[in-house]
C-alpha positions as a printed Julia matrix, in Angstrom:
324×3 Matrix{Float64}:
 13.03   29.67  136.86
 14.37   31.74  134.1
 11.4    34.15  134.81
 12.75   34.86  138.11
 16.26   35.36  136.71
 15.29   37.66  134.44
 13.13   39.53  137.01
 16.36   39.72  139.43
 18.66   40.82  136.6
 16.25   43.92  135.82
 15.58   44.58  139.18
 19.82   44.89  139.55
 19.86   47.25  136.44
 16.94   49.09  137.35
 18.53   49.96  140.62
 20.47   53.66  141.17
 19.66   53.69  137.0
 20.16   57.78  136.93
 23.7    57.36  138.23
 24.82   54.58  135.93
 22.89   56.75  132.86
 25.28   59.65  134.27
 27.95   57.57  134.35
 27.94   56.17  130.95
 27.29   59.87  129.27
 30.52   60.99  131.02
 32.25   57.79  129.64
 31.06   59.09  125.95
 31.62   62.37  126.99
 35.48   61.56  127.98
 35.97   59.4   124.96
 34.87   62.02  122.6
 36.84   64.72  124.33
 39.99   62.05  124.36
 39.38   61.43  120.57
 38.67   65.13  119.66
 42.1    66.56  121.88
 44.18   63.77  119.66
 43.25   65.45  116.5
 45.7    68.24  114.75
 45.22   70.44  112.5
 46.96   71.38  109.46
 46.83   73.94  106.58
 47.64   74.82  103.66
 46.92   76.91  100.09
 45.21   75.72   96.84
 44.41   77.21   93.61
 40.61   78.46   93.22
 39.25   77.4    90.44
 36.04   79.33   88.9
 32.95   77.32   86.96
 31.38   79.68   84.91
 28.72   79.22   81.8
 30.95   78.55   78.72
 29.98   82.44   77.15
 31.13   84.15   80.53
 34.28   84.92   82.18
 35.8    86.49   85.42
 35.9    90.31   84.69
 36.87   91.2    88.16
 40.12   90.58   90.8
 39.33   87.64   92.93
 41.55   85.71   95.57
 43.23   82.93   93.33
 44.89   81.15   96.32
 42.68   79.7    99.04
 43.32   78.74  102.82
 42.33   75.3   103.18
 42.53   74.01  106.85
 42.43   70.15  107.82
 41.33   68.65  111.47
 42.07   64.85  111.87
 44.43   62.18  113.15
 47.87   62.92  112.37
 48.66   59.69  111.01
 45.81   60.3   108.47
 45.79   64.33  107.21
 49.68   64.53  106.75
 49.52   62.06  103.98
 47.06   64.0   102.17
 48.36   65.32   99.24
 47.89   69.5    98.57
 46.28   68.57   94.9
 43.74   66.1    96.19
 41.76   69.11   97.35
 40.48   71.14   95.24
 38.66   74.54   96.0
 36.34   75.85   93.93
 32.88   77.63   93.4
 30.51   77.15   91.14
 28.73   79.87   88.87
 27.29   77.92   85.98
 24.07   78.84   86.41
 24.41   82.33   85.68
 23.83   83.59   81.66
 24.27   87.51   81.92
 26.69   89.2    83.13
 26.56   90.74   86.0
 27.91   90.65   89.84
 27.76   87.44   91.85
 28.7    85.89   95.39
 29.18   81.54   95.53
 30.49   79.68   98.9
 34.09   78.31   98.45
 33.36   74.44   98.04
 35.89   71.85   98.68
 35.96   68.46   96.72
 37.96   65.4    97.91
 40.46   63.33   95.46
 42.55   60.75   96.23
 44.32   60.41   99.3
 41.67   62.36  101.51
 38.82   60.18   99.97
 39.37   57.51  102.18
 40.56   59.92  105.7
 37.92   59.58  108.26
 37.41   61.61  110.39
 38.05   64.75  108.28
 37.01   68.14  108.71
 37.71   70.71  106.44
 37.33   74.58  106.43
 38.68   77.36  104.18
 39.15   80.88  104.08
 37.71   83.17  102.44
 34.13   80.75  102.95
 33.04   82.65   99.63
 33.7    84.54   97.05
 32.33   87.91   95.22
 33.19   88.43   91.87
 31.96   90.07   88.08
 31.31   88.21   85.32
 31.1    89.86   81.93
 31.03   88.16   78.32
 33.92   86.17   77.14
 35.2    87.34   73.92
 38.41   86.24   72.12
 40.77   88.5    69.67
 43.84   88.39   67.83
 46.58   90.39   69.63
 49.89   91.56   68.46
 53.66   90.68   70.02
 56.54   93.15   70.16
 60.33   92.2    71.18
 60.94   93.97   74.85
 64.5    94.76   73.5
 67.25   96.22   76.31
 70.44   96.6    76.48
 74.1    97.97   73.99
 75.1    95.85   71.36
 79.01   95.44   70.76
 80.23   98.91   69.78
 80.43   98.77   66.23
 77.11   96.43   65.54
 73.19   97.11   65.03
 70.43   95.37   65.12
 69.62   95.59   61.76
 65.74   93.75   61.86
 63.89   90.78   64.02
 60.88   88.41   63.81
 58.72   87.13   66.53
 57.11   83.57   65.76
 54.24   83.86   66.33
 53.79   87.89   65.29
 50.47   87.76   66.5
 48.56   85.51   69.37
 44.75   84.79   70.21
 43.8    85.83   73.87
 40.5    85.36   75.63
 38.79   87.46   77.9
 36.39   89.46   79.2
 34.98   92.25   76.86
 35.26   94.96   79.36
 39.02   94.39   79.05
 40.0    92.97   76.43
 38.57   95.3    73.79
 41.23   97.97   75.5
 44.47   95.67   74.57
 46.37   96.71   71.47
 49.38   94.82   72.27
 51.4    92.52   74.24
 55.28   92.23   74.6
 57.88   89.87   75.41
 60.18   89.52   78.94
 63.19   91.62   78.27
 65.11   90.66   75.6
 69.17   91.4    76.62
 71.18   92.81   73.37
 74.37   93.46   75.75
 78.04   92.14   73.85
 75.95   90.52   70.99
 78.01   91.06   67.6
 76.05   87.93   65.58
 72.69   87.06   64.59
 71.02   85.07   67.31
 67.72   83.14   68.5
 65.85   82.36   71.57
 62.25   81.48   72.84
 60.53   84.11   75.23
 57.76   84.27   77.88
 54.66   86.53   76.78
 54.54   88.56   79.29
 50.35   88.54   80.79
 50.09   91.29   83.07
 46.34   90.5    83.44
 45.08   87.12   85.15
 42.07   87.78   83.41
 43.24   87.49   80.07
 44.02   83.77   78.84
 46.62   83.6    76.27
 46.3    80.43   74.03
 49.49   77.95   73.36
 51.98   77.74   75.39
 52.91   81.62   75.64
 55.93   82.08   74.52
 57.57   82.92   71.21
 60.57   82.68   69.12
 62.94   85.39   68.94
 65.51   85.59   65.97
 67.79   88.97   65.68
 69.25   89.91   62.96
 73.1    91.76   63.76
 75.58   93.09   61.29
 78.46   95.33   61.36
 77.89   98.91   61.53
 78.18  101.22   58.58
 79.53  104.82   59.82
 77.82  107.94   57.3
 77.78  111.18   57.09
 75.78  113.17   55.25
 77.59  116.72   53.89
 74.91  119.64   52.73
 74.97  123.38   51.45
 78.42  122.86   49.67
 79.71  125.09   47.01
 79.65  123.77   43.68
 83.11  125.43   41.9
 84.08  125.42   38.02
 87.72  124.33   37.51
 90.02  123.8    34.59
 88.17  127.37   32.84
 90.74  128.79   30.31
 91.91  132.01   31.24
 89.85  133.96   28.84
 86.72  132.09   29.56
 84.24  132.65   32.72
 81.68  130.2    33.72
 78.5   129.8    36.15
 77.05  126.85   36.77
 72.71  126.74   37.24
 73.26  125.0    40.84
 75.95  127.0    43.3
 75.38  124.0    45.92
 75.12  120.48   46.33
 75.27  117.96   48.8
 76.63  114.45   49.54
 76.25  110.89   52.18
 79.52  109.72   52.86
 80.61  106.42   54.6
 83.69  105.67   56.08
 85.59  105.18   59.91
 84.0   107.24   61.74
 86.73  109.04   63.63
 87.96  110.06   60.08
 83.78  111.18   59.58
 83.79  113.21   62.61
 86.67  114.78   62.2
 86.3   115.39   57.83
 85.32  118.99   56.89
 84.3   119.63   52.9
 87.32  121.81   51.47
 86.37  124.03   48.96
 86.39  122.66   45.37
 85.2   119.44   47.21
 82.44  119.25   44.29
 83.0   120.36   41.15
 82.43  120.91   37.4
 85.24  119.74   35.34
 85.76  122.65   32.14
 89.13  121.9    31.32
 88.02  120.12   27.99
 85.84  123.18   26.68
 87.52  126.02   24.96
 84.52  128.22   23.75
 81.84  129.73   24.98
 78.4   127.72   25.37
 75.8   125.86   27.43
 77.2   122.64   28.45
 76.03  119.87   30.89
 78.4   118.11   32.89
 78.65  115.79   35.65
 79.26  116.92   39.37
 82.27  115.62   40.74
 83.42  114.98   44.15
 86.95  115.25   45.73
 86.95  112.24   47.78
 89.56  111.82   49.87
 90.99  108.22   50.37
 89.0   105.92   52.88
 85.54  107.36   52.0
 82.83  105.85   50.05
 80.31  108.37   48.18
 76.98  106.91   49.16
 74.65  109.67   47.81
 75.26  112.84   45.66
 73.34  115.61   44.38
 72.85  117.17   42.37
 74.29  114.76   39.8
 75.19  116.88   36.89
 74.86  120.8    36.41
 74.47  122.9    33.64
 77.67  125.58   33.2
 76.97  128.3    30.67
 80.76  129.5    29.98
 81.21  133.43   28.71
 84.4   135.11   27.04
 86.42  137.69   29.1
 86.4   140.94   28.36
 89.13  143.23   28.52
 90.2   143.95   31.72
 88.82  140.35   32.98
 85.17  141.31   32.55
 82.57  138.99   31.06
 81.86  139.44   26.91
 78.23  140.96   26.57
């Protein structure tokens, strides 16, 4: 009895079986088409990160950001977070340098380990790129400095801490840098010593600067001294008796004055500004005496010479000539 059951039941399904295998392939065929026109798509950019042998480095521009496109239910690829995918490609197995093309590979971290389905495709799909030998070298900083002061102030000195910082690279590159500077440093209405910590500025993503780069800045302000320096000026010979005559073994001299310096700008040397002093000698003779300057008041003589002269002095002669 069950035979015949059986027998009738296979008979049924045996009947018209190409339509009901057509029918059932359109049923998948519908479902997947349902399931694949619910899907979105969604996109967004992630760092590329480069895996190179540990004596090698990138020696060459490369795209650093890369186009990572998601396909899934909506419910499931807007929670993914942008830093559980990670874009890479992967060049360890390369020892010389040289120039190389990897595929852009995509690895899955939290939130889209578990997001099914999932399809994933980026842009650029790979990457071209030189690699050249990784080298590291000391490097010194200089202060980007910009700007006026207060009137009236300089910036008298300044130290960078560190002076100097170690940067890795590729040798093709980095054996050209000399140097590296600080973002500008603003000096505008400062009238005091001050401090502050600065970017290093890396113009090159190929060059990796170690610690946290960036630097303190300490200036060092003070008030500014106005001088002037005075040259070519006569040297004259006053308080001579009348019957004596005297020349002196320098005619000119020269001097650094400080003071305001309106009064500077405007001060002119009058003559018998410097000066030997004979009013205590009353013969004739060789005598060496200091040079004197007529300083008027307000000034400060920073710097003279010469500092002393000699003056050989002579008796007049009849009629106002020198004595042979």
């Amino acid at each position: 009895m069950f035979s015949l059951n059986l027998d009738k039941l296979l008979a049924r399904v045996a009947e018209n079986w190409l339509a009901k295998v057509l029918s059932i392939a359109l049923a998948i065929i519908l479902f997947v088409f349902h399931r694949m026109s619910s899907l979105e798509d969604r996109f967004f950019f992630v760092p590329l990160n480069v895996e190179v042998n540990a004596t090698l480095t990138p020696a060459s521009p490369y795209a650093r950001m890369i186009r990572v496109s998601l396909r899934g239910e909506a419910t499931s690829i807007y929670p993914i977070l942008e830093d559980d995918i990670e874009a890479y490609i992967d060049l360890k197995k390369y020892e010389v340098p040289g120039s190389y093309r990897a595929p852009v590979q995509i690895r899955k971290l939290g939130t889209a380990l578990e997001v099914d389905p999932l399809e994933i495709s980026v842009d650029p799909i790979e990457i071209s790129l030189e690699l050249d030998q990784k080298i590291s070298k000391y490097v010194p900083i200089t202060a980007n400095l910009g700007g006026s002061l207060q009137a009236g102030y300089d910036l008298i000195s300044y130290t960078l801490i560190p002076a100097q910082v170690v940067v890795d690279g590729p040798l093709s590159l980095l054996g050209t840098i000399t140097g590296l500077s600080t973002e500008y440093i603003d000096l505008d209405d400062r009238n005091g010593d001050f401090s502050l910590t600065v970017n290093i500025l890396n113009r090159d993503p190929l060059l990796v600067i170690r610690g946290n780069g960036s630097a303190e800045f300490h200036g060092f302000v003070r008030r500014t001294v106005p001088v002037r320096n005075f040259t070519d000026l006569p040297i004259s010979v006053k308080g001579l008796a009348g019957d004596l005559a005297g020349a002196a073994d320098v005619k000119t001299g020269s001097v650094r004055l400080e003071g305001v310096q309106n009064e500077l700008d405007l001060f002119t040397p009058p003559p018998g500004f410097l000066y030997l002093d004979a009013s205590g000698l009353a013969g004739p003779g060789a005598f060496t005496l200091p040079v004197q300057a007529d300083l008027p008041e307000g000034f400060k003589l920073l710097r003279q010479e010469p500092l002393e002269a000699v003056l050989t002095i002579s008796v007049r002669a009849a009629g106002g000539e020198e004595a042979p």
